[in-house]
N, C-alpha and C positions, 0 to 999 in steps of 0.2 A: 648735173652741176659741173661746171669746170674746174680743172684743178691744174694744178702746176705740174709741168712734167719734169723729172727729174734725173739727172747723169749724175749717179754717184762713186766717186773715186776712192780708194781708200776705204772703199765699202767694209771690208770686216764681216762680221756677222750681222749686219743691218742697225745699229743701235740707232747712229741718227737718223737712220731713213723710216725704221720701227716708229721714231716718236712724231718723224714728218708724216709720216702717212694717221698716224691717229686724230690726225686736227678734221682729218676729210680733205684736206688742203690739198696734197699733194700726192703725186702717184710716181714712184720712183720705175723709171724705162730701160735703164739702162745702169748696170755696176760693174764694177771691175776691181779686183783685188789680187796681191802676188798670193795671198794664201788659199790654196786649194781646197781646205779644211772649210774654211770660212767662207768660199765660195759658194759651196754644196749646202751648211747653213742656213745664208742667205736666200739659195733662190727654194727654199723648203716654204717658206712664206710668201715669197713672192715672184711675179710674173714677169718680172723687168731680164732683160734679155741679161746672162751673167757670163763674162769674161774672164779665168782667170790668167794672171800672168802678169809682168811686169807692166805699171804703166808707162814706160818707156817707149812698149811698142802697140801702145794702145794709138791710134789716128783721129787725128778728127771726127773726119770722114766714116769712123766707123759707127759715130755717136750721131743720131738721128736732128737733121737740122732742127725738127719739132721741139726738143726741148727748150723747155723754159728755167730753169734752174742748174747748176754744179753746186755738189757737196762732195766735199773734201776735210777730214784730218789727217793732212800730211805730216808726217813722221816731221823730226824737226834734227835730224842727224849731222851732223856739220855745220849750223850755227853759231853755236858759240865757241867753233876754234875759225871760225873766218873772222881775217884783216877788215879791217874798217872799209877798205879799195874794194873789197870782193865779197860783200859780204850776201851777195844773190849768186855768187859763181856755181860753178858745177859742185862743187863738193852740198852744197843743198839742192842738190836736182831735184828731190821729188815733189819742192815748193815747188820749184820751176816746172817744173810736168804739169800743175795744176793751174801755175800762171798760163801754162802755156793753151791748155784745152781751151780757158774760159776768153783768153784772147782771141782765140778762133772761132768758138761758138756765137763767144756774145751774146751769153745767156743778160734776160731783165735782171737776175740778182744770184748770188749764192753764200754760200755759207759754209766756214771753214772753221775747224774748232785745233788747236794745240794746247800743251804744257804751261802752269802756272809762267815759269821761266822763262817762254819767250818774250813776258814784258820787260827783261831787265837783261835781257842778252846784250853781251856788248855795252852796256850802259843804256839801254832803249833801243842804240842803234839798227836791228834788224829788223822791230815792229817799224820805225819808221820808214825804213826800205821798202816794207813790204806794202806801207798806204802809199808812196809813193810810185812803186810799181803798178798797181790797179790805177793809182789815180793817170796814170801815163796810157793804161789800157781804157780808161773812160768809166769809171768805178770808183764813186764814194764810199769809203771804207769805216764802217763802225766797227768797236771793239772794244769788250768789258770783260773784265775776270769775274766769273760767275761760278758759287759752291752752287754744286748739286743738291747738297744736302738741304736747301732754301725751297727746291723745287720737289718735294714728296720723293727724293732720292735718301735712302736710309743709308749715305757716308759720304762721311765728309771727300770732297771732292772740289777741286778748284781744277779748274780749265778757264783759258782763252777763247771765246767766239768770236768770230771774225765773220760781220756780215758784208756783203758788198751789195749797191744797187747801183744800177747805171744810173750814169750821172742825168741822161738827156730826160730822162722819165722822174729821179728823184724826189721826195717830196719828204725826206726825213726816216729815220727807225727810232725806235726807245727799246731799249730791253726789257724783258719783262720783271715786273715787281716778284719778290718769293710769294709762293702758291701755299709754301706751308712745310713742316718738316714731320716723318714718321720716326719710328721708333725701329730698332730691330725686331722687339718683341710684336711688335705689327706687323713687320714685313716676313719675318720666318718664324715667331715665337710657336705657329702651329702644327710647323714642318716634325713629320717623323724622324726617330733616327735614321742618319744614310747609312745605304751599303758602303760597306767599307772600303770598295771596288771605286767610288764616287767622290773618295777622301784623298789630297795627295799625302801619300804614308813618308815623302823623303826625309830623312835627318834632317835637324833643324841646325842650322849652319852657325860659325860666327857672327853672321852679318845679322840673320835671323835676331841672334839672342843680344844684339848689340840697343835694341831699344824695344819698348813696351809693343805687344800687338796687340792686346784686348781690350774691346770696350764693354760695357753691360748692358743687359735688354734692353734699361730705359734712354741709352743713349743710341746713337748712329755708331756707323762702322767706322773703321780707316778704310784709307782709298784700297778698293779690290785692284792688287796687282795684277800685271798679266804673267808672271812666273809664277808656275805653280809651289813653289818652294818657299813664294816670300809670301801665299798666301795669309791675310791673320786669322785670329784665333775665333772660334765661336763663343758666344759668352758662353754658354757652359764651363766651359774651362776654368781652370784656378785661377787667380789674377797674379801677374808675373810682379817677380819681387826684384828690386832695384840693389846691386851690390853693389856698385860703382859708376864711375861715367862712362857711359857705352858700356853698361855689360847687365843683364836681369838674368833671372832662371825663374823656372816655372815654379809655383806652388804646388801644394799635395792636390792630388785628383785625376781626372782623367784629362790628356789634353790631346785638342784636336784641332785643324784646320776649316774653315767654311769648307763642306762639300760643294762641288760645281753648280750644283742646282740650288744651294742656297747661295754661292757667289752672284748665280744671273739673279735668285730672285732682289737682291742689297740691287745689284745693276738694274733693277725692274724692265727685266726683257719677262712676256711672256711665260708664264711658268708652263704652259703647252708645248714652248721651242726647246726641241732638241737639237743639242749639237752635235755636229759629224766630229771623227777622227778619237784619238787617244784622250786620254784621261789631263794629258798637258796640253793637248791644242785645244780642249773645251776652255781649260783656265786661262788660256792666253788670246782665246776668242771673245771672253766675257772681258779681261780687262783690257785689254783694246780699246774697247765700246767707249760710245759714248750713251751713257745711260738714255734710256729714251725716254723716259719723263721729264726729264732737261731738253733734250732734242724737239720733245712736244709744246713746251711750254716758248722755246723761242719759236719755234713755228708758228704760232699762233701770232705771234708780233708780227713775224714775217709776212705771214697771209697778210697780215692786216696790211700792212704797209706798201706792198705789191696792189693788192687790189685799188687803193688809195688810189697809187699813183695811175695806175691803168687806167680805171675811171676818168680818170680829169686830161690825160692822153689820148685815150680809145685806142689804146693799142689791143691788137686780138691778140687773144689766148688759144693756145692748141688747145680744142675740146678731147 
């Protein structure tokens, strides 16, 4: 069966490529991330050639002309302190890193995911930079705010997806309908106690205590940060009592943080994947992610919409 070959940027620990590849759709060939941690990760799962390091000094040339796909969640750093004039300038390069690949490869389609916020940055103004940048590179650009939590992700979770399809092949995308929502109590209620080794043990800070963290088995989580400090709470835990505005404390009991292994399971990576590095780059590798039961569930649109358009083109596909 043919599948899409894939250059993933921004790779991480594989989330979006984890849910692309579950469709059978897609075969990711190639990733690259500045995290060494998440590197090592990554290619524990899979066989796509693994880069790490800035992708600043990633090249074209180094990414195999056979792909058919870029994915990309570029950081979104310097957005909303860029001028109206400047708002693609260097100070968001690592958009640009990723403008920059897919103008060169001129992949059929890809697929980019950021922050709730970059649809009102600026007043709109940087989403519409950015459809207008692809559409200058030859790339009709879709894009919806989509909760995880819709898509069999047990927390709540709002992200941007940004698909792009070349224009000359185009023939439309739709997002996908929600698949359906779990419970915590579904997705870890069966988990043993963690080692304590597998808990982040730090003080819980001002900022921590500045708003509620817990939810209960029969609900979804909050969003899995990527600091393991600002981790939330397991329902186990008492439910935090409200003293004022911006400030709660704990109730009586025992109170604890998600263990890593239950943060990836909320992220539904694989309960089999182990992560490389310390007890903080696992937690900053899972919240990174993009859950890959989201990732799987637009992929499947994607397949669908790619193949569409091939079909009525005859464009080949790298076998």
């Amino acid at each position: 069966m043919k599948k899409f070959k894939v250059a993933s940027l921004f790779c991480g620990a594989g989330g979006l490529d984890l849910g692309l590849e579950a469709t059978g759709k897609f075969q990711t060939v190639f990733a690259n991330d500045m995290d060494k941690d998440a590197c090592k990760t990554f290619s524990k799962w899979s066989d796509a050639i693994v880069v790490p390091g800035k992708v600043e000094n990633i090249s074209s040339n180094d990414i195999s002309n056979e792909i058919d796909i870029v994915t990309g969640g570029f950081p979104c750093q310097g957005f909303s302190a860029a001028g109206p004039r400047q708002v693609l300038d260097i100070r968001n390069k690592l958009y640009l890193e990723l403008s920059r690949i897919i103008e060169a490869k001129q992949p059929i389609g890809f697929i980019a995911e950021n922050v709730k916020g970059l649809t009102t940055m600026e007043g709109g103004l940087i989403l519409r930079k950015i459809v207008e940048d692809f559409k200058s590179k030859g790339y009709n650009l879709y894009h919806q705010l989509l909760n995880a939590a819709d898509y069999q992700v047990p927390q709540d979770r709002e992200r941007v997806i940004l698909v792009g399809i070349r224009k000359d092949i185009d023939k439309g995308f739709e997002f996908p309908k929600p698949t359906g929502r779990i419970t915590l109590q579904e997705a870890i209620g069966h988990f043993p106690d963690p080692n304590p080794n597998d808990v982040c043990q730090a003080p819980f800070s001002s900022r921590y205590m500045s708003r509620n963290r817990k939810r209960d088995w029969d609900q979804v989580s909050y969003t899995i940060p990527a600091m393991a400090k600002q981790v939330t709470l397991h329902p186990s835990s008492p439910d935090m009592i409200k003293l004022d505005k911006d400030l709660w404390k704990f109730g009586e009991g025992v109170t604890r943080r998600f263990s890593w292994q239950e943060a990836a399971a909320v992220q539904t990576f694989p309960k089999t994947l182990e992560f490389e590095g310390d007890l903080t780059s696992k937690y900053k590798q899972i919240g990174n992610a993009v859950p890959p039961k989201l990732a799987e569930a637009v992929g499947y649109k994607f397949a669908e919409a790619l193949e569409k358009a091939l079909e009525r083109e005859k464009i080949k596909v790298v076998i």
